[in-house]
C-alpha positions as a Python dict, from the first residue, in 0.01 Angstrom:
ca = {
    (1, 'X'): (0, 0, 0),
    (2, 'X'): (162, 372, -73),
    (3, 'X'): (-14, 718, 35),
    (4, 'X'): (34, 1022, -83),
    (5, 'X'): (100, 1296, 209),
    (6, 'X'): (195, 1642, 145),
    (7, 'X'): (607, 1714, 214),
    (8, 'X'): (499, 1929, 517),
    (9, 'X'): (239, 1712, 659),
    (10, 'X'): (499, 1432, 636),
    (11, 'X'): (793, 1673, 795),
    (12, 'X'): (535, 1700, 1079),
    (13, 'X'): (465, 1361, 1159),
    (14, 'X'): (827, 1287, 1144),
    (15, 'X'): (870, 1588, 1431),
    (16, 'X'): (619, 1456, 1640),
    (17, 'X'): (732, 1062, 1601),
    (18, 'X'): (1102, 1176, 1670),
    (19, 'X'): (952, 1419, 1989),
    (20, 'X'): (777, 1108, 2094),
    (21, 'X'): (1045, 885, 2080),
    (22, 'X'): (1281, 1144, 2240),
    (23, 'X'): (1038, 1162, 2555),
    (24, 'X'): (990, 757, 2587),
    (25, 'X'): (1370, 757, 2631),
    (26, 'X'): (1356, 1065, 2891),
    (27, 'X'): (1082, 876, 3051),
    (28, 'X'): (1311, 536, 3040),
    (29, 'X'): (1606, 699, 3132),
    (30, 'X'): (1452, 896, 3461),
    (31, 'X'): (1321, 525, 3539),
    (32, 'X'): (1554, 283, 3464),
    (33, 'X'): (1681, 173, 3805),
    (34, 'X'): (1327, 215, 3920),
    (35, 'X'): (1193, -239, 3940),
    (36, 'X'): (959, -336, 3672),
    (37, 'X'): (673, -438, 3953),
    (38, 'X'): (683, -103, 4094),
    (39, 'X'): (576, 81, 3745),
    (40, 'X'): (364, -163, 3679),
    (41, 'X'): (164, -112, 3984),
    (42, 'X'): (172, 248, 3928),
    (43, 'X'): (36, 196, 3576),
    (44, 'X'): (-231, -37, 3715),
    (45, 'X'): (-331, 260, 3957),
    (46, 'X'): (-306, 498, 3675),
    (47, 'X'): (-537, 281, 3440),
    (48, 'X'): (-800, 209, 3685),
    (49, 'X'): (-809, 611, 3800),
    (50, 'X'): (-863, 706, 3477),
    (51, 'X'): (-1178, 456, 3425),
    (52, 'X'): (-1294, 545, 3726),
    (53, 'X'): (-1312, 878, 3627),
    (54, 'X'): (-1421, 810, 3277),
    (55, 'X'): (-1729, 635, 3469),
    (56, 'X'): (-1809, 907, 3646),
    (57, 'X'): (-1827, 1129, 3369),
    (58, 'X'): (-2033, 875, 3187),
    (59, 'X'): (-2246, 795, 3462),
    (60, 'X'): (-2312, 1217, 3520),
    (61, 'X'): (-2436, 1238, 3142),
    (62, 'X'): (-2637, 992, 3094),
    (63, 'X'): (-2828, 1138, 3399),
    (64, 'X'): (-2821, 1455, 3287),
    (65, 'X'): (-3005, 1294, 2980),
    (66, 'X'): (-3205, 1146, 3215),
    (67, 'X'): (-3310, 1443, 3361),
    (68, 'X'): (-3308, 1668, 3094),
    (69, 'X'): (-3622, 1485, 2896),
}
């Protein structure tokens, strides 16, 4: 498969997939003597505070709608 993208467009999703690269290594560096159970436990906490939240949010609009009509 081959796209066509503009030169700029392309220049700019290079820039961003080199910025994002650049800040997985920060991140790696900053963490790398840091044990592999301890992020992961901090990403589980991470994951499930975000879905809690997303919940929330969900569960607050659909009873707006509920409300609303």
């Amino acid at each position: 498969m081959a796209v066509v993208v503009p030169a700029e467009r392309y220049e700019a999703m290079e820039r961003r997939r080199d910025e994002l690269f650049a800040m997985i290594d920060r991140v790696h560096e900053r963490n790398k003597d840091v044990p592999s159970e301890v992020i992961e436990a901090e990403v589980r906490q991470a994951v499930a505070a975000v879905r809690q939240q997303a919940a929330r949010s969900t569960t607050a609009c659909a009873w707006s709608l509920v409300t609303t009509y």
